[in-house]
C-alpha positions in Angstrom: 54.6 144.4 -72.0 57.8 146.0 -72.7 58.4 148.0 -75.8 61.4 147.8 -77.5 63.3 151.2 -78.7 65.1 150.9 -81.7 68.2 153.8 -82.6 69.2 153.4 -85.7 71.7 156.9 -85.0 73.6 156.9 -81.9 74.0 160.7 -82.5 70.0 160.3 -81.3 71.1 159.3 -77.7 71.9 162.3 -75.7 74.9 160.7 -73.7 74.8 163.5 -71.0 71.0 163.5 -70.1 71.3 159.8 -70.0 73.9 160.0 -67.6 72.1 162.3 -65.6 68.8 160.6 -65.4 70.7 156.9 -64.5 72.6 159.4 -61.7 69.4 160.6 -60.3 67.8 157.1 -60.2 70.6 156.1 -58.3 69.6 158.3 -56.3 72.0 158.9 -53.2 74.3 161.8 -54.9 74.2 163.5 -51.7 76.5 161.2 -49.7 78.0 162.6 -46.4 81.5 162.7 -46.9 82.5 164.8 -43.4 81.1 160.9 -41.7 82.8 158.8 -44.1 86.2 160.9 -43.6 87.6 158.4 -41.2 87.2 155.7 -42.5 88.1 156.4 -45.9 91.5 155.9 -45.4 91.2 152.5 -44.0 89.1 151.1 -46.4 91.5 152.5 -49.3 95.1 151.0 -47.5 92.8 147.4 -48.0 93.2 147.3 -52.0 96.3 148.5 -54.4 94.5 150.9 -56.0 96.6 153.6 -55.5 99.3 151.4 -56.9 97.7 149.9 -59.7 96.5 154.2 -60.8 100.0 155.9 -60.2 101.8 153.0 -62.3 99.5 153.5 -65.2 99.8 157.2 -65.2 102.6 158.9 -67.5 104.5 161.0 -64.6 107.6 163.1 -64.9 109.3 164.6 -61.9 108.8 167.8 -63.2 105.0 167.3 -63.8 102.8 169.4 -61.9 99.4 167.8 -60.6 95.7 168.6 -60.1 94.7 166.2 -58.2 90.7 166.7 -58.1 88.6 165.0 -55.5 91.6 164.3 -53.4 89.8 163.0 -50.3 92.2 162.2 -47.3 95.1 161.8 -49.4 95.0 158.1 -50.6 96.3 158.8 -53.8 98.0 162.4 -53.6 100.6 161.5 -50.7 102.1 158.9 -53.1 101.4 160.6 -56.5 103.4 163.3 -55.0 106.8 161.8 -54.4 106.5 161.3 -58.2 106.2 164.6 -59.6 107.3 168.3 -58.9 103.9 169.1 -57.2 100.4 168.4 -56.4 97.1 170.4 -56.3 94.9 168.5 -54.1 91.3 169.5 -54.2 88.2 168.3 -52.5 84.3 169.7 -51.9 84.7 168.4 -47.9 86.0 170.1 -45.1 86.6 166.5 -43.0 88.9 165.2 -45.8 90.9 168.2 -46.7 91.5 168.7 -42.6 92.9 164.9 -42.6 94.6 165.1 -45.5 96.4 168.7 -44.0 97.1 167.0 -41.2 99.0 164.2 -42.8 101.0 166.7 -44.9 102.4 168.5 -41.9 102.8 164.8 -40.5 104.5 163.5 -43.1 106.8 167.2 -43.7 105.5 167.0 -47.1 106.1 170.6 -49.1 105.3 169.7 -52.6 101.0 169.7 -51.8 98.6 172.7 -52.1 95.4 172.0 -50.4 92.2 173.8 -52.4 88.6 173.6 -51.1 86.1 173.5 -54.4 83.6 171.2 -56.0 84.8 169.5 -59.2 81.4 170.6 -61.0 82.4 174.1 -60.3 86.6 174.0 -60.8 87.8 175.4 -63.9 90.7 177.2 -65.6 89.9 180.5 -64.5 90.4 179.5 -60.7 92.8 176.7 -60.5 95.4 177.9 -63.7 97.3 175.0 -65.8 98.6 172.1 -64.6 100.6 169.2 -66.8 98.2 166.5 -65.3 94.5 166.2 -64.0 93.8 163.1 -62.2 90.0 163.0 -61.2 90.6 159.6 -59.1 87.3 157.8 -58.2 85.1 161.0 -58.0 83.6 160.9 -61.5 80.5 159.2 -60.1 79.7 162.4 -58.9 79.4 165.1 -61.5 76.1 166.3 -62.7 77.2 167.7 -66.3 80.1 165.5 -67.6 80.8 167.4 -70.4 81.0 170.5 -69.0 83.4 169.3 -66.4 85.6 167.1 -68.9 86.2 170.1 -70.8 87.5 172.3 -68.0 89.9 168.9 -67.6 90.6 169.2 -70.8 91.9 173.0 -70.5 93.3 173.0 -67.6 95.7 170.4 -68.5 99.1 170.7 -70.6 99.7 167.3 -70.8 97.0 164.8 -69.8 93.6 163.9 -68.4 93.4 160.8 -66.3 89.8 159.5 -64.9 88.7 156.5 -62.9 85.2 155.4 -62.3 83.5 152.2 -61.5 83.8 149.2 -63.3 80.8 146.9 -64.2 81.5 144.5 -61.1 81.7 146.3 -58.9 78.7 146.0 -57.3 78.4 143.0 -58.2 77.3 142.0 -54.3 75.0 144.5 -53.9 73.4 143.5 -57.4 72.9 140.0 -56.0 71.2 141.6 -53.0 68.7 143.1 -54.8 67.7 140.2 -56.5 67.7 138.2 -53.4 64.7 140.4 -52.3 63.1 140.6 -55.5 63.8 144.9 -56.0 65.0 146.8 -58.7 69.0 147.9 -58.6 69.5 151.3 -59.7 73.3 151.4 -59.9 75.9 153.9 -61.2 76.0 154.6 -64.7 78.2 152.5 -67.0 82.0 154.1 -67.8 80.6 153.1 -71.4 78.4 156.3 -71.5 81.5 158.9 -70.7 83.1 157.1 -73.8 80.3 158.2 -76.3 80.2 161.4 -74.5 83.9 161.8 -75.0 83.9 161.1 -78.9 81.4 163.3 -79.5 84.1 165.9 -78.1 86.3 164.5 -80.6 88.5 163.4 -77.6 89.3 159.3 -78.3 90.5 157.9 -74.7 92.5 154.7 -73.8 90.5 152.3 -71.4 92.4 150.1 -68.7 90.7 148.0 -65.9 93.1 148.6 -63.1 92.4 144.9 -62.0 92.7 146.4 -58.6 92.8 143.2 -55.5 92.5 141.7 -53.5 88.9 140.1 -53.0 87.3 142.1 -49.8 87.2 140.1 -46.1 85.6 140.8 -43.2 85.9 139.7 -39.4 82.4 139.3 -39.1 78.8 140.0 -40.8 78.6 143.3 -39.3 81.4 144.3 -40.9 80.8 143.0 -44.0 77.2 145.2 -43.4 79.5 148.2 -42.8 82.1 149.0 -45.2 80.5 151.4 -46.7 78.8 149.9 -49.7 75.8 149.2 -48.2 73.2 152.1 -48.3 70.7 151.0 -45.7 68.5 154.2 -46.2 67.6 152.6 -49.4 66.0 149.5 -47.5 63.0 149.3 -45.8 62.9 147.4 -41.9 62.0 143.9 -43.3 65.1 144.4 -46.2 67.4 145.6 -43.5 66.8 142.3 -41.8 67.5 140.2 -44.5 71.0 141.7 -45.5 72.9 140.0 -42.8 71.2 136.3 -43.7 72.3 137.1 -47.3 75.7 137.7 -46.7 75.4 134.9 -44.2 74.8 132.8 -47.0 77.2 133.9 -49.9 80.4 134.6 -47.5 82.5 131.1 -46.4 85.4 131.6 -44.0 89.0 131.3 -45.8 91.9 129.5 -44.4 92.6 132.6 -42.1 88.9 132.7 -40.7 87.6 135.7 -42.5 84.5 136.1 -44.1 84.9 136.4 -48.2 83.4 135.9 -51.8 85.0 135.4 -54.8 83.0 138.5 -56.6 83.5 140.6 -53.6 86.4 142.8 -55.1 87.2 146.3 -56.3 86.3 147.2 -60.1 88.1 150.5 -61.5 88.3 151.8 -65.3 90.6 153.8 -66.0 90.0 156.4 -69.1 93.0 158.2 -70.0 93.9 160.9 -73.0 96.7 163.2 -74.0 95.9 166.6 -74.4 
């Protein structure tokens, strides 16, 4: 039997510690970045993300950037040809190397490469910029607040954030059902929001709406394009993945494999300093 908990204060909940524990139930915080490097990149160029973010972000060619969590460059390559310059940070060695190399690629001059973990980044180390962008590496922090306010002083002008919207899992939820286990997904953007107030900071929500619906070539792409987590399955699981995707992805008119749900779900949480 189930036993209901009623809060009649939502100054009861501690927002962080219930972020923390739904992070640890999760449970795979510890993702190897260096392996998923290469084919980051790809996977991002598949959606308009990156457009969808930079044209909902206040920008000024005089703006200077931090752009925190920066991976292979996905977002800061184009976020810098709209400002004066970007400080592109990341915790991995793999991205920051591919992202250098596209720099001196692309004869780009306007991006400072830092190596540093966004739980540990603060004024003290990485000075003011105008703008913080912390672009789809929220998911990871371990103390929220503490890391939204070192956003918050770092930056002159604003704070931008994106993390994972309630669908977008939404496959993966099905899975889980299918074999009759318990999905321990990320924590709900919702959380941050009562974690902001209670810093008196009042943010503006978007969904990016970011497309198009995902397709693969065949299952075994579908099975590798980085969402699933087979670590978390046992052998029997593992071999029912592909006859449930076998079973909820039809072939469109060019034959790829797709689902209507299958698609990209970003928040965006923005505020002005």
């Amino acid at each position: 039997m189930t036993r209901k908990i009623i809060i009649e204060d939502e100054n009861e909940i501690d927002w962080e510690d219930l972020w923390t524990k739904k992070m640890d139930k999760k449970g795979d915080r510890g993702k190897d970045w260096s392996k998923a490097a290469v084919k980051y990149s790809e996977r991002a160029s598949k959606d308009n993300y990156t457009e969808k973010l930079i044209s909902n972000m206040i920008l000024t060619k005089d703006d200077t950037v931090l752009d925190v969590g920066c991976g292979e460059g996905s977002v800061t390559i184009p976020l810098s040809k709209e400002v004066a310059s970007v400080t592109a940070v990341d915790a991995t060695d793999k991205m920051l190397e591919i992202l250098d190399e596209k720099i001196a690629e692309n004869k780009i001059s306007n991006i400072k490469t830092v190596k540093d973990d966004v739980n540990e980044l603060n004024l003290e180390k990485i000075g003011k910029h105008d703008i913080v962008l912390a672009s789809r590496v929220v998911n990871g922090i371990k103390s929220p607040r503490k890391v939204f306010s070192n956003f918050n002083e770092i930056a002159n002008k604003y704070v931008f954030i994106t993390l994972f919207g309630p669908n977008n899992w939404k496959l993966e939820k099905d899975f889980f059902k299918y074999i009759g286990k318990e999905y321990n997904g990320a924590p709900s953007y919702t959380i941050l929001l009562n974690l902001l107030a209670e810093m008196d900071i009042y943010p503006n929500v978007i969904n990016l709406d970011v497309g198009p619906v995902r397709t693969y070539k065949t299952i075994e792409e579908a099975m590798d394009n980085g969402k699933w987590n087979l670590a978390k399955f046992n052998e029997e699981e593992q071999k029912l993945l592909p006859k449930f995707l076998e079973s909820i992805l039809e072939e469109n008119e060019e034959g790829l494999l797709t689902n209507p749900t299958d698609k990209p779900d970003w928040i965006l949480i923005w505020w002005k300093k």
